[in-house]
N, C-alpha and C positions, 0 to 999 in steps of 0.2 A: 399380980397378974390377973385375978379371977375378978378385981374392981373394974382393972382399965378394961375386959373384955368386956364384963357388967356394961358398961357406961358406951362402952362399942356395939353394943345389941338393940338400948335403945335409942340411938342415935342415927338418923336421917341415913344414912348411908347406908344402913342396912335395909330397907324401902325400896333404896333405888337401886342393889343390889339384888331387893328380889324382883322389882321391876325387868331386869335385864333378864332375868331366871322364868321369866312368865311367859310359856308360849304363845306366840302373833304379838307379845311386844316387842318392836324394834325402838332404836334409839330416836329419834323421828316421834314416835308416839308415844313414849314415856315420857318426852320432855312437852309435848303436847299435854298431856294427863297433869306431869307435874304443875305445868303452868296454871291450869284449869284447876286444881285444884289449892293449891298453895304450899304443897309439900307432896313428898313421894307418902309419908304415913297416910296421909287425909285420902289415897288415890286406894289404899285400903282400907278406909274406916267406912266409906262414901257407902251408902247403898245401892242396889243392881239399878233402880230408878235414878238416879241420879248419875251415876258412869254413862246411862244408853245415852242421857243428854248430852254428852259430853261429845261434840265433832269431831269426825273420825276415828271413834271407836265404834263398832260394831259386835253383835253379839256375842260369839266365842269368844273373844276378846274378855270380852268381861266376866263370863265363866269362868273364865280363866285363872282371872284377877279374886274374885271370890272364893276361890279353891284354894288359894292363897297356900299354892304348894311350891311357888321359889323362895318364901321364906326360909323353909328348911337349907336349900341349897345354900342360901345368903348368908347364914348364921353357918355353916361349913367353910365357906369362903375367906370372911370375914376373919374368925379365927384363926386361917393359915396364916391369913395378912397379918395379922398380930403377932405368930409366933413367928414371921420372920421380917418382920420390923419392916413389913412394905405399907405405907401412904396407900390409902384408896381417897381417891379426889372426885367428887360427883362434880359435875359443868357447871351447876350453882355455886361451889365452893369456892370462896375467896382465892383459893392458894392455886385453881383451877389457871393453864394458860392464858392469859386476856387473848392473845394474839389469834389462841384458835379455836378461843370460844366463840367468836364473832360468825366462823365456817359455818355453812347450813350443815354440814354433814360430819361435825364434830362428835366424837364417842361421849356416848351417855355418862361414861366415869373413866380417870385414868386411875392406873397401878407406877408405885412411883418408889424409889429408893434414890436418898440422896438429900442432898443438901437444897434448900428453898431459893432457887435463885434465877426463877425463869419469867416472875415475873418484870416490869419495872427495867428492862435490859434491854441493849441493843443485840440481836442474835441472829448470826448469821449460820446460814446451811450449806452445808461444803457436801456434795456426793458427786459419784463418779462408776468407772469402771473397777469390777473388782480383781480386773490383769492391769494393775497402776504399770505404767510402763517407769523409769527413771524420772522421765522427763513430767510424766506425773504427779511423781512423789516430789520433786524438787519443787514443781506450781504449789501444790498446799501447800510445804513447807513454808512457800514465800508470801501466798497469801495471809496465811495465819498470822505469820513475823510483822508483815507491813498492818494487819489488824490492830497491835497488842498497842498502839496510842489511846483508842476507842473503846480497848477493855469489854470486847462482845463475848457474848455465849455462844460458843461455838458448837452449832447440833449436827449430829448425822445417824449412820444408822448400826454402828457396828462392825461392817461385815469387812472380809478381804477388800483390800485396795485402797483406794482412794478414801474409803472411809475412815477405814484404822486408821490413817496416815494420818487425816483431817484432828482427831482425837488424839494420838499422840502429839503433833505440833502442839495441839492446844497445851496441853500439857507439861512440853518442854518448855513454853513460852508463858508459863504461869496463868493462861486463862481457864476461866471456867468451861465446861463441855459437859454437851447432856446427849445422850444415846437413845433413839427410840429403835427399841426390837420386835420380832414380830412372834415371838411367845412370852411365853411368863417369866418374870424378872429371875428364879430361880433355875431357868432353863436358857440362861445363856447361848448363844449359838453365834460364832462357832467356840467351841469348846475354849479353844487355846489363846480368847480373846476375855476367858474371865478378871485374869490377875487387871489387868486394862479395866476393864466393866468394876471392879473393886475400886480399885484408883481415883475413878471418876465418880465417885459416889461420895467423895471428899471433898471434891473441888467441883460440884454439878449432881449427876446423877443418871440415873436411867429410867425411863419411860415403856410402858406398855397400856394396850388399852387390853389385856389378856390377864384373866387370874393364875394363880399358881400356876403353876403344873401345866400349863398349855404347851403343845409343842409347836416349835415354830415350821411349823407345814409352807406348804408354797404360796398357798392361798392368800396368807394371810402379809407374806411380803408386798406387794402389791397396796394395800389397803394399811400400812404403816407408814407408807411415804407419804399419805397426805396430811398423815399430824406431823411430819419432817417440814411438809409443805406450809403448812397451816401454823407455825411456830416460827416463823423466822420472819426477820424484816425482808428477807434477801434472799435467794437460793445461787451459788455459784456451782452451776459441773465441769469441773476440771476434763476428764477425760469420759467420753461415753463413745458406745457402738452406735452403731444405726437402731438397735434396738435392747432393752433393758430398760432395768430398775430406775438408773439417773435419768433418764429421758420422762419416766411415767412421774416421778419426783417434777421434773422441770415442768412439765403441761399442766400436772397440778397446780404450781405455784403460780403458772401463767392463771389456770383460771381465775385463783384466787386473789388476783389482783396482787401478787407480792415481783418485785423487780427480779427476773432470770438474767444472769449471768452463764457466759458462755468461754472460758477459755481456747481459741484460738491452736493447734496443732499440725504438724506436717499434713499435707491433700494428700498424700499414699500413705497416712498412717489409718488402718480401722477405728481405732478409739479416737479419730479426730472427730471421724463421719458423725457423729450425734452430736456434738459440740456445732460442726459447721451445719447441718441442718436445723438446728435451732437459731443459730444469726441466719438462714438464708428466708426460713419463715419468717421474722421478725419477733419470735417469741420471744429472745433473749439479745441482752446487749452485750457486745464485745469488754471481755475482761481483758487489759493489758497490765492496770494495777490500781493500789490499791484509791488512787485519786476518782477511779472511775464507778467506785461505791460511795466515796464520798461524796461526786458532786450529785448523784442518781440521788443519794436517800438526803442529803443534806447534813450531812455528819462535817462536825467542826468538831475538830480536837480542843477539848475546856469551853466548850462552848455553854453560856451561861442559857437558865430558859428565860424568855423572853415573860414581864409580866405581863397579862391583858389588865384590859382596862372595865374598873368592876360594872358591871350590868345591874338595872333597877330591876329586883325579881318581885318588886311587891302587887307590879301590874296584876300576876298572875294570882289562878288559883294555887290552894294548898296542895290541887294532885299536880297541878301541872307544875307547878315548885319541884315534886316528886320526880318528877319524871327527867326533869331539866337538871334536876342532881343525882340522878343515876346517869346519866348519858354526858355528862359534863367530863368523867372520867374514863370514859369509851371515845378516844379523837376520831378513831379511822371507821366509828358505827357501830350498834349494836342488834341483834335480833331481836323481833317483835317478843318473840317465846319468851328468850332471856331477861328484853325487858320487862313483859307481867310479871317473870318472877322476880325477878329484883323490887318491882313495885308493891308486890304484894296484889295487884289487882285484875279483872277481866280483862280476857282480850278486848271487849266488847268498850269496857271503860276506857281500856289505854288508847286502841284506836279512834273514840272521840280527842279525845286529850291530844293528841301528835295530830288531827286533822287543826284543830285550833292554834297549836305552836305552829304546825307550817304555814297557817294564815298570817301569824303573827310574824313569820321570818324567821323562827326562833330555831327551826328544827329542818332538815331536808330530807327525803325519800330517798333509797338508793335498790337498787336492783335487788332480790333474794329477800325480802321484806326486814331490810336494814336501815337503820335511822340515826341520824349525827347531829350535833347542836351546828349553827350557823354560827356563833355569835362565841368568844371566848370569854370562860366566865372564871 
């Protein structure tokens, strides 16, 4: 035990653990710093002259960082997460979501129990109202069932209603299910939804972007739905009010460019109201079943992947090789951030490099300073 903690101490995670523990670092600018620098360690080894260079850090900031007083916190944290067998995942780390690492506003690290199986998946988002009327609970049920050809991850967020149901179906029906909550993995909520949160740590797992011990306050419900959002190919809300949880889940996923789903319900039922106001904006498309996931995302049952056809990379340079194979395994885009790190190099270098692939056709621009290869390789 006193190895693996050893070996946890000096290990990357604990940097950007105290990264997060540094007051005036937000996530935003940790991953800023990270990228700048080449690691969460280097963003405290660096000297005061060399952090002021660094854009958008500003002075406090970097006293801050020098005082180097979230470490203590970090190596506190860290340790709990050891002795209760929770994953801490920094946004650089492989085993990190692809799906919601691409979000501008993705958490600087998640907290994570459970089984490794969210990346590489088709995973869909089931949320709702948490007064599931019948006619509620019978819709998941039925979506989940027509799901289980396609073998997806089924996420949501825990709570009363539509969502418990969402995670039980999974369950019944032998799919994997992963739960994102809005405190700390050992502070379950609500209570009587542990033995379920244990279950699914078998077959999926449970998510938190919160350490230990966090309690799940109100606050922090609201800013859990957009790694619900930010994790799925799909968001479907069975039943929602004119106002709540699932609806702030659905606009999320609208912004983030993932296909909303709207289940259909009685004009004088309340839990329609937020379902039919999302098909009357156009945010979401009518669920009737399970056909209308299919042909939205392009989901074929056994559907084999198509090979591309291989690409001459030797035109290019050795960064821009670099960069063309980091991004080759990012389809739907990656962030400029993410990419220096994965590159290992400047912002300053990379964005020469992507202005030449996009002359070349090799690479395209996308809104939120996101970048995707043209060409399958």
């Amino acid at each position: 035990m006193r190895l693996k903690l050893a070996m946890q101490m000096n290990d990357d995670r604990l940097y950007v653990l105290a990264l997060k523990y540094t007051h005036g670092i937000g996530d935003v600018l940790a991953k800023q710093l990270i990228s700048y620098c080449g690691s969460a360690k280097r963003v405290f080894d660096l000297p005061k002259g060399k952090l002021l260079k660094i854009p958008g850090i500003g002075k406090k900031a970097v006293e801050q960082i020098l005082k180097q007083e979230g470490l203590s916190k970090a190596r506190e944290v860290l340790a709990k997460c050891l002795d209760l067998e929770i994953q801490v995942i920094p946004y650089f780390d492989e085993a990190y979501p692809e799906k919601l690492k691409i979000v501008n506003d993705s958490p600087l690290l998640l907290y994570y129990k459970g089984m490794n199986l969210y990346n590489n998946r088709k995973i869909i988002g089931i949320v709702g109202t948490r007064n599931a009327t019948d006619y509620g609970k019978h819709c998941t049920n039925r979506i989940v069932e027509d799901l289980v050809p396609h073998q997806p991850v089924i996420i949501s967020g825990l709570a009363y209603g539509i969502d418990i149901h969402a995670h039980k179906a999974a369950l019944k029906h032998n799919l994997d299910t992963i739960a994102v909550i809005a405190g700390g993995i050992d502070m379950i909520y609500p209570a009587v939804h542990k033995s379920i949160a244990k279950d699914m740590q078998r077959v999926g797992g449970v998510f938190s972007e919160h350490p230990p011990g966090t309690k799940p306050d109100a606050h922090h419900f609201p800013a859990r739905n957009r790694i619900i959002a930010g994790m799925c190919d799909a968001l479907v809300v069975v039943e929602a009010a004119s106002k709540g949880g699932a609806l702030i889940s659905a606009n999320i996923a609208y912004s983030y460019n993932r296909e909303v789903f709207a289940v259909p319900g009685e004009l004088d039922s309340k839990y329609s109201e937020g379902c039919n106001a999302l098909l009357r904006a156009q945010k979401a498309l009518i669920y009737t079943d399970v056909r209308d996931i299919e042909y939205n995302l392009n989901w074929k049952v056994g559907e084999k992947e198509e090979k591309s056809t291989p690409f001459d990379l030797s035109i290019f340079s050795e960064e821009e090789r670099q960069v063309i194979n980091v991004l080759k395994d990012f389809k739907k885009g990656l962030h400029l951030d993410e990419l220096c790190w994965k590159c290992q190099l400047s912002i300053n270098q990379v964005v020469t490099l992507l202005l030449n692939l996009e002359f070349a056709g090799m690479i395209e621009s996308m809104p939120g300073k996101q970048y995707k290869l043209t060409k399958g390789l």
